[in-house]
HTML snippet that shows the backbone in 3Dmol.js (N, CA, C, O; Angstrom):
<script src="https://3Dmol.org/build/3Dmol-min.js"></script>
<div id="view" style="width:600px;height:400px;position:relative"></div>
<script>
const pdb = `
ATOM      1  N   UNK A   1      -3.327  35.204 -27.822  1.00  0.00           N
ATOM      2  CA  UNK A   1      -2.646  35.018 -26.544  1.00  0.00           C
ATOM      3  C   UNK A   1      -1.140  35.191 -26.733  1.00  0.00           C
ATOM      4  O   UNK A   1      -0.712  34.647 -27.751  1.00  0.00           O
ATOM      5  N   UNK A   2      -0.446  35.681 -26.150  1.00  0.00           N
ATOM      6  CA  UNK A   2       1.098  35.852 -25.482  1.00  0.00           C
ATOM      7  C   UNK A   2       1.578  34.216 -25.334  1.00  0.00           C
ATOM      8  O   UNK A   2       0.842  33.243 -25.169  1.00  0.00           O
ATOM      9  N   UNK A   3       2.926  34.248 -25.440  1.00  0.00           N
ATOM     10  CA  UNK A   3       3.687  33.038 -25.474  1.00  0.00           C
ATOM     11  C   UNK A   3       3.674  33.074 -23.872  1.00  0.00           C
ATOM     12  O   UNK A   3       3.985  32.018 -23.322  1.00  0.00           O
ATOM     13  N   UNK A   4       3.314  34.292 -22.970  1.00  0.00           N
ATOM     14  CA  UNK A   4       3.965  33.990 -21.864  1.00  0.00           C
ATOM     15  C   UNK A   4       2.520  33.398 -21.269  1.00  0.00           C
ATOM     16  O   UNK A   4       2.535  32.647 -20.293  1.00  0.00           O
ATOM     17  N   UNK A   5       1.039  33.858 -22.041  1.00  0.00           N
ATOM     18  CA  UNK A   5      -0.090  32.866 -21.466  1.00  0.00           C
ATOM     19  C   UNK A   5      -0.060  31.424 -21.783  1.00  0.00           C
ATOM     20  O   UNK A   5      -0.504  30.510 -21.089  1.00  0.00           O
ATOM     21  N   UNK A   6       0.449  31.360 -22.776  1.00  0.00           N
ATOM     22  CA  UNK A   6       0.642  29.652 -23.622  1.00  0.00           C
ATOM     23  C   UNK A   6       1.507  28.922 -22.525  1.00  0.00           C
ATOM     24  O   UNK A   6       1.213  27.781 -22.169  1.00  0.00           O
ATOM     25  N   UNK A   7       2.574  29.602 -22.000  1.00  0.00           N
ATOM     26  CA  UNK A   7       3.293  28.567 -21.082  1.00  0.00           C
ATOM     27  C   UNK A   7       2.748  28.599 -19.793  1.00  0.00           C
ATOM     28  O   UNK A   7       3.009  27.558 -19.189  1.00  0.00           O
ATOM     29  N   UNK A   8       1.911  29.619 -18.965  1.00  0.00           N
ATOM     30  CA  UNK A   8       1.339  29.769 -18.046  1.00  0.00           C
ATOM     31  C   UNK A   8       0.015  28.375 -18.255  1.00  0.00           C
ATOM     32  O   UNK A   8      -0.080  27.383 -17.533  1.00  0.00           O
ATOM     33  N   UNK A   9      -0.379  28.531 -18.788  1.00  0.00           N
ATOM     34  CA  UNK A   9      -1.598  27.411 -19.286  1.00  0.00           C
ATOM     35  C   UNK A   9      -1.113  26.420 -19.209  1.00  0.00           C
ATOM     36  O   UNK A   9      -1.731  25.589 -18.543  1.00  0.00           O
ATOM     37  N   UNK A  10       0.282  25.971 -19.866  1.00  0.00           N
ATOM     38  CA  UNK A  10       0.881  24.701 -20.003  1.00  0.00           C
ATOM     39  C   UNK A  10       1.328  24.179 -18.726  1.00  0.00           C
ATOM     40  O   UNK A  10       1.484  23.002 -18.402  1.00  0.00           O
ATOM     41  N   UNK A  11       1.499  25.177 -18.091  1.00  0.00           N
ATOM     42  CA  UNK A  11       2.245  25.174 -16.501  1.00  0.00           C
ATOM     43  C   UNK A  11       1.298  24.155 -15.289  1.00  0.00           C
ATOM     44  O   UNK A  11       1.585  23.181 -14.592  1.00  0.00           O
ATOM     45  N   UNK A  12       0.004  25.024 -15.509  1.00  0.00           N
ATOM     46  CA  UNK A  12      -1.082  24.877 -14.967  1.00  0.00           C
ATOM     47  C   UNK A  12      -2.015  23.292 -15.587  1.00  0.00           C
ATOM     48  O   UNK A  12      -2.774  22.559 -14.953  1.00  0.00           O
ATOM     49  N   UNK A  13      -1.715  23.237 -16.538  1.00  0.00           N
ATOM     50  CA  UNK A  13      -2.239  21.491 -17.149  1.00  0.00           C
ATOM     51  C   UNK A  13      -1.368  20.613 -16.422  1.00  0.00           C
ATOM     52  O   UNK A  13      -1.954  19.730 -15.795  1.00  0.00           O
ATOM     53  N   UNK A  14      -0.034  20.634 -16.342  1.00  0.00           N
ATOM     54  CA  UNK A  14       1.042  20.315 -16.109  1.00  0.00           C
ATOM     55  C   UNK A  14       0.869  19.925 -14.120  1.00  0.00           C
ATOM     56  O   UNK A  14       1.103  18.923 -13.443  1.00  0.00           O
ATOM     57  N   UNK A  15       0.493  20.938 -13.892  1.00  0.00           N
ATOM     58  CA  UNK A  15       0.468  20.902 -12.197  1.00  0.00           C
ATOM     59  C   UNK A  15      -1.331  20.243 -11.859  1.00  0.00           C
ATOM     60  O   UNK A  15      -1.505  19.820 -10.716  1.00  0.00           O
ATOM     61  N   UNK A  16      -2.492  20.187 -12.785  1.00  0.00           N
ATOM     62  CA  UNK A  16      -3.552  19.448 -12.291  1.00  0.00           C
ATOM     63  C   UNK A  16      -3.259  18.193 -12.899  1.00  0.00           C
ATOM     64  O   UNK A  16      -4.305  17.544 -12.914  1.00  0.00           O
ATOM     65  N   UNK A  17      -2.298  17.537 -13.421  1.00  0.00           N
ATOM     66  CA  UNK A  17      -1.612  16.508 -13.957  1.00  0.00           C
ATOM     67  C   UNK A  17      -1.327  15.850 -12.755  1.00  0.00           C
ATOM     68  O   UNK A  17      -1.937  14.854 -12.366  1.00  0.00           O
ATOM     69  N   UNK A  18      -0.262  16.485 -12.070  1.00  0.00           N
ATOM     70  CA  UNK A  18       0.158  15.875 -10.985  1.00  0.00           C
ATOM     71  C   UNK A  18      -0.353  15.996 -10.153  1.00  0.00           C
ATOM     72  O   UNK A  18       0.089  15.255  -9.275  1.00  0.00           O
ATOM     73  N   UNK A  19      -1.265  16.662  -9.796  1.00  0.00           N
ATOM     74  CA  UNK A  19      -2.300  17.208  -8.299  1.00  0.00           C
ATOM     75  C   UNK A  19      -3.429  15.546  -8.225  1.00  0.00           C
ATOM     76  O   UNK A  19      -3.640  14.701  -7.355  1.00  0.00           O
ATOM     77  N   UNK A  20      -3.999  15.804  -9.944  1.00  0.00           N
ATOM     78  CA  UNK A  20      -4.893  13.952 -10.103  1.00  0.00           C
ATOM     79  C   UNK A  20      -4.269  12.790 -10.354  1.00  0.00           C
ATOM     80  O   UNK A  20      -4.920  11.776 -10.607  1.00  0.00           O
ATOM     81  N   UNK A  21      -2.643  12.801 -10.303  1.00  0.00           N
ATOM     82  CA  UNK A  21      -1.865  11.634 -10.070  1.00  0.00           C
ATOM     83  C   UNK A  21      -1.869  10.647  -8.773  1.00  0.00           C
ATOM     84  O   UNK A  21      -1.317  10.859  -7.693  1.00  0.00           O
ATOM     85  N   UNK A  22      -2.660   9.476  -9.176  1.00  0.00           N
ATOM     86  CA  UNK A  22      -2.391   8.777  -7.470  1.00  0.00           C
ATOM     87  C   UNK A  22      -1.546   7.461  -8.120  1.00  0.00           C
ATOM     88  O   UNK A  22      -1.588   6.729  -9.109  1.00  0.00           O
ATOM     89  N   UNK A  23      -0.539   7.712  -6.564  1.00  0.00           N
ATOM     90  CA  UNK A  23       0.396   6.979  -6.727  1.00  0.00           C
ATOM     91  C   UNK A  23      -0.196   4.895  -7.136  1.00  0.00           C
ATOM     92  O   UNK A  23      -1.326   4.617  -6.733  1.00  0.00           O
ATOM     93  N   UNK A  24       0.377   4.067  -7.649  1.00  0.00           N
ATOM     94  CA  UNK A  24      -0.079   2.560  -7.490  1.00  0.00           C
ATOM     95  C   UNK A  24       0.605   2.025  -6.322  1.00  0.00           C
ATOM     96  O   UNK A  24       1.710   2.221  -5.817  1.00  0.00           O
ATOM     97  N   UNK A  25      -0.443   1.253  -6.037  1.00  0.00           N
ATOM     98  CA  UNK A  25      -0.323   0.113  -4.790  1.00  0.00           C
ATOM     99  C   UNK A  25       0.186  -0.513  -5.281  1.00  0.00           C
ATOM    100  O   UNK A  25       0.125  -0.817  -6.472  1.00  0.00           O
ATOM    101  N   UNK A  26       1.266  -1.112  -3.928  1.00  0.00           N
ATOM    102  CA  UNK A  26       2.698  -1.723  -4.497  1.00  0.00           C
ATOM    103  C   UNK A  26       2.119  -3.048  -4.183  1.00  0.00           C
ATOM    104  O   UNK A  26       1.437  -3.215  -3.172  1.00  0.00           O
ATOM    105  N   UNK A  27       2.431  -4.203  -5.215  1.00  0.00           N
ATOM    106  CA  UNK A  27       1.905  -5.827  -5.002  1.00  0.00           C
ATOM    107  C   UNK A  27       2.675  -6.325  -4.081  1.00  0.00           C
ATOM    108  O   UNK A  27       2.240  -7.222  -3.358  1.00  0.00           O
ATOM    109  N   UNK A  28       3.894  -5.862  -3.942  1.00  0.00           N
ATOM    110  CA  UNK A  28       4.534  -6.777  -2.442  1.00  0.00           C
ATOM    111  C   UNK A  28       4.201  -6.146  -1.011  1.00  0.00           C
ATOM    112  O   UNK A  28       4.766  -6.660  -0.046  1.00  0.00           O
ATOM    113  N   UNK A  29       3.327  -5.070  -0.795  1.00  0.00           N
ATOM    114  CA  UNK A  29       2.403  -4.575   0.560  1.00  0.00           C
ATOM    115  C   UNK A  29       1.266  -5.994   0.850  1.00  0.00           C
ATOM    116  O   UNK A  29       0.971  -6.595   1.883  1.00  0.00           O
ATOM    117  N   UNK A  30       0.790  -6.174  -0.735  1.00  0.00           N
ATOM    118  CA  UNK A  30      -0.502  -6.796  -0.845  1.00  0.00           C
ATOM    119  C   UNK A  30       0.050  -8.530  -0.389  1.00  0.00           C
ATOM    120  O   UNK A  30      -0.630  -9.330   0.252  1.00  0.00           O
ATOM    121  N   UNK A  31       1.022  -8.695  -0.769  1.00  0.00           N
ATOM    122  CA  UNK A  31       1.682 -10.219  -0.843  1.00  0.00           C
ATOM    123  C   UNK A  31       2.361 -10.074   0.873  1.00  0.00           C
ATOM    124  O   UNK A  31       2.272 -11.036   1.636  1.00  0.00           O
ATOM    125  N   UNK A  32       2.823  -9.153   1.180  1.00  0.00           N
ATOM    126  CA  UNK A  32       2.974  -9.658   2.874  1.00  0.00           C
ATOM    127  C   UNK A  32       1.909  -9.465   3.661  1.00  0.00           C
ATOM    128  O   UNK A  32       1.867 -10.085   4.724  1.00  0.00           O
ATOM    129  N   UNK A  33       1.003  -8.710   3.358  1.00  0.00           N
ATOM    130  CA  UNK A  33      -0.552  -8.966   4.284  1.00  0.00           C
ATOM    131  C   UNK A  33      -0.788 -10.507   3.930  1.00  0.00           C
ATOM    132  O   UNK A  33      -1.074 -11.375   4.755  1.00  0.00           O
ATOM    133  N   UNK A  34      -0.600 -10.707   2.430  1.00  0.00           N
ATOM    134  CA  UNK A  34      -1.308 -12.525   2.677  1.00  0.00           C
ATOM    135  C   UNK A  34      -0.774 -13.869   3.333  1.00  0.00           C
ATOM    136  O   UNK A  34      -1.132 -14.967   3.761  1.00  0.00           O
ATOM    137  N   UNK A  35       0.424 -12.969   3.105  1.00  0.00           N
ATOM    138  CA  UNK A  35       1.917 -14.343   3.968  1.00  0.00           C
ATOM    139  C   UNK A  35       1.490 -14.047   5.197  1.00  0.00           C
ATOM    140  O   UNK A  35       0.711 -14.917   5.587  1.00  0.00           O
ATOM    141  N   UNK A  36       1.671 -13.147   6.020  1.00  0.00           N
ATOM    142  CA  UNK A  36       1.407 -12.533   7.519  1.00  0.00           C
ATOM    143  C   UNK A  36      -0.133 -13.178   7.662  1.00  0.00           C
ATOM    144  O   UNK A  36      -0.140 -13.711   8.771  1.00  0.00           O
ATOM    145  N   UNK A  37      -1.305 -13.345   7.094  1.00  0.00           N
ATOM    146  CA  UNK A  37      -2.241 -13.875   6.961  1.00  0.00           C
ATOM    147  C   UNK A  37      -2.273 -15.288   7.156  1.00  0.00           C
ATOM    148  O   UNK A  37      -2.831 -15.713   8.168  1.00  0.00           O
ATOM    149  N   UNK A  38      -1.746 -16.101   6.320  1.00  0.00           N
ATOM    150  CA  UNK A  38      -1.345 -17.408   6.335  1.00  0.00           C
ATOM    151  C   UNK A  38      -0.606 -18.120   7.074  1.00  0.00           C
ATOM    152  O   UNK A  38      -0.663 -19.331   7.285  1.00  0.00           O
ATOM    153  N   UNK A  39       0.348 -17.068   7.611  1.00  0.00           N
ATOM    154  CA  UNK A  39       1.022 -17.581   9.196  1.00  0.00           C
ATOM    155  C   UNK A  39       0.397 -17.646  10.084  1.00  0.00           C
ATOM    156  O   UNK A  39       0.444 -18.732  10.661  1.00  0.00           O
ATOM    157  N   UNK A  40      -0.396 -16.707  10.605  1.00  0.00           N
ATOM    158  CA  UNK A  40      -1.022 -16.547  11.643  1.00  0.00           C
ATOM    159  C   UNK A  40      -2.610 -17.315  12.117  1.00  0.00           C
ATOM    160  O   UNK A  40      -3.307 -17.239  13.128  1.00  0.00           O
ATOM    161  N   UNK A  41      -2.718 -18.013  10.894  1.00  0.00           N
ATOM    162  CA  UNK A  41      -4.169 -18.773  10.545  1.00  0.00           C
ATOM    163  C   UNK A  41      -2.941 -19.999  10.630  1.00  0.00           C
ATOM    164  O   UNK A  41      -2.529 -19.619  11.726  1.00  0.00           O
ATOM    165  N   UNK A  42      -2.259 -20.894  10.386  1.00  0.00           N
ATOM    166  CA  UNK A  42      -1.749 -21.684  11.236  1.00  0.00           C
ATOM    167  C   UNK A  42      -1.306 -21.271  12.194  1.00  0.00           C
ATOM    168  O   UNK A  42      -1.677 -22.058  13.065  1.00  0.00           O
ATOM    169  N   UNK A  43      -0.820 -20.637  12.565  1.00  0.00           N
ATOM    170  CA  UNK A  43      -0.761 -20.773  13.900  1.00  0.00           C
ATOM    171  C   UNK A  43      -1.610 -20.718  15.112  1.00  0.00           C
ATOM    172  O   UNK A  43      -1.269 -20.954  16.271  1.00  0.00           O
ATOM    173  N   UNK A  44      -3.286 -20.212  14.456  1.00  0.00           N
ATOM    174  CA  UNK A  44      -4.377 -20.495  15.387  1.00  0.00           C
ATOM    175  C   UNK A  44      -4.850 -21.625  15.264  1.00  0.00           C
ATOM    176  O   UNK A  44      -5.569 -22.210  16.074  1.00  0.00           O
ATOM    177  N   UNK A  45      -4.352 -22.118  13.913  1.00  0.00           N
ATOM    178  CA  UNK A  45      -5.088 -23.590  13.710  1.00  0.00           C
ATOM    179  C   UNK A  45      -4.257 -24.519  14.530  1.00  0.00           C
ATOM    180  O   UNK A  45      -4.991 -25.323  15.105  1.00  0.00           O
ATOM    181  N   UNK A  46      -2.561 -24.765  14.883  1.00  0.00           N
ATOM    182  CA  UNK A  46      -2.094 -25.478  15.655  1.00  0.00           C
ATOM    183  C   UNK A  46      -2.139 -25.416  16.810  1.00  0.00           C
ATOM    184  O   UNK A  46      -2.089 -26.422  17.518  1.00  0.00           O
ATOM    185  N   UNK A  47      -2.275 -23.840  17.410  1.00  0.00           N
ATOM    186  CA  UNK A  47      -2.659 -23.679  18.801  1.00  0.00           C
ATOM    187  C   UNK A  47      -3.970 -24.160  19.260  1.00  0.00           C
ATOM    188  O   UNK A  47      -3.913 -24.693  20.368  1.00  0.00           O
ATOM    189  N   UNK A  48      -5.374 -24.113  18.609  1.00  0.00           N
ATOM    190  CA  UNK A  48      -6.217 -24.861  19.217  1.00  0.00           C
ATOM    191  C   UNK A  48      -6.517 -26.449  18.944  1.00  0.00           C
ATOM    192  O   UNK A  48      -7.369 -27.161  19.475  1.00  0.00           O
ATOM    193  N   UNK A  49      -5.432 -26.814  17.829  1.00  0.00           N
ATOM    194  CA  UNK A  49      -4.784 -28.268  18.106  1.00  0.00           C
ATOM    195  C   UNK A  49      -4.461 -28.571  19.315  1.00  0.00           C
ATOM    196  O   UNK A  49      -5.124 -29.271  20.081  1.00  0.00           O
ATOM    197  N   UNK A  50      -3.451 -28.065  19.525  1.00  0.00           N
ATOM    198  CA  UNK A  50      -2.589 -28.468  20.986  1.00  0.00           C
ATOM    199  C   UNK A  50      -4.073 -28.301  21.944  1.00  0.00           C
ATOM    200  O   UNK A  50      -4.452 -29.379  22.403  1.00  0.00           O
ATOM    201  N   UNK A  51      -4.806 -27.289  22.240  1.00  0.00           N
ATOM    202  CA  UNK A  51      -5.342 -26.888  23.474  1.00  0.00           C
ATOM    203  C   UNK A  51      -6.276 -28.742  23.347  1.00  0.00           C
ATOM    204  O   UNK A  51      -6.197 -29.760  24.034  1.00  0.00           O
ATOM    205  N   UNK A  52      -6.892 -28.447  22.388  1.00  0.00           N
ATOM    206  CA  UNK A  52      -8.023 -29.635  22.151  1.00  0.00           C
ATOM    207  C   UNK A  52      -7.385 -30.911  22.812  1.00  0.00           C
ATOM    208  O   UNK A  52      -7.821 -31.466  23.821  1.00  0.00           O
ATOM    209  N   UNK A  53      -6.508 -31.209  22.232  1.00  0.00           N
ATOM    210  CA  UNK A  53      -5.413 -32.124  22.935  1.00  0.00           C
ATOM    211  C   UNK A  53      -4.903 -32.311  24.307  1.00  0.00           C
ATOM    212  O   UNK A  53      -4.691 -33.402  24.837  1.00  0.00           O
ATOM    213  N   UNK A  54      -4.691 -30.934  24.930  1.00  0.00           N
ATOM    214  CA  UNK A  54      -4.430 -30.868  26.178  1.00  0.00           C
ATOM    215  C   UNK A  54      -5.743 -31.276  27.034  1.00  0.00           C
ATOM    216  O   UNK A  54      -5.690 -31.942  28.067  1.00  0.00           O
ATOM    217  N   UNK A  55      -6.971 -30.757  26.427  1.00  0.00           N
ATOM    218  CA  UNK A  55      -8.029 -31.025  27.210  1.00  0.00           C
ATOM    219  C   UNK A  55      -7.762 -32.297  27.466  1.00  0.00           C
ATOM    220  O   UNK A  55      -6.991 -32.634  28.364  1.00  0.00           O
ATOM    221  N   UNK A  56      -8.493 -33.275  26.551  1.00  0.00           N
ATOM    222  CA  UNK A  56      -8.720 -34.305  26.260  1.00  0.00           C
ATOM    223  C   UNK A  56      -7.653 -35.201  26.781  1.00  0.00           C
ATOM    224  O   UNK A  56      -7.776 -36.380  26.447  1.00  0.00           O
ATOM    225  N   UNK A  57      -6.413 -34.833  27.686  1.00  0.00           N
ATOM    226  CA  UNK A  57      -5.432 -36.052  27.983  1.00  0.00           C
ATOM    227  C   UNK A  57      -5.933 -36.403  29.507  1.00  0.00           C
ATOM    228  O   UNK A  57      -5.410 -37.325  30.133  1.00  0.00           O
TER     229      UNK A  57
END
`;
const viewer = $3Dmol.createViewer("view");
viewer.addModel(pdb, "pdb");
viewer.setStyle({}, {cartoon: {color: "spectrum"}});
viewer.zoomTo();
viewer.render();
</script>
């Protein structure tokens, strides 16, 4: 083979390298779904506090 197939080849390893590169999931996406999670689960838990309460007066 030619030096100019050797780098063509290398080129081409090089580019299905990055074509099967998947990027990583970032842990602070994962950590504000669970905060945003945890807010919002109190805040259904105090809102049907209050309602229960309101009934009941």
């Amino acid at each position: 083979m030619s030096e100019q197939d050797e780098k063509i080849q290398e080129l081409e390893r090089r580019i299905n390298v990055l074509e099967n590169y998947s990027k990583p999931s970032h842990p602070a996406k994962k950590w504000v779904w669970t905060m945003l999670g945890i807010v919002l689960g109190l805040f259904l838990v105090m809102f049907l506090i209050g309602v229960i309460q309101f009934i009941s007066a």
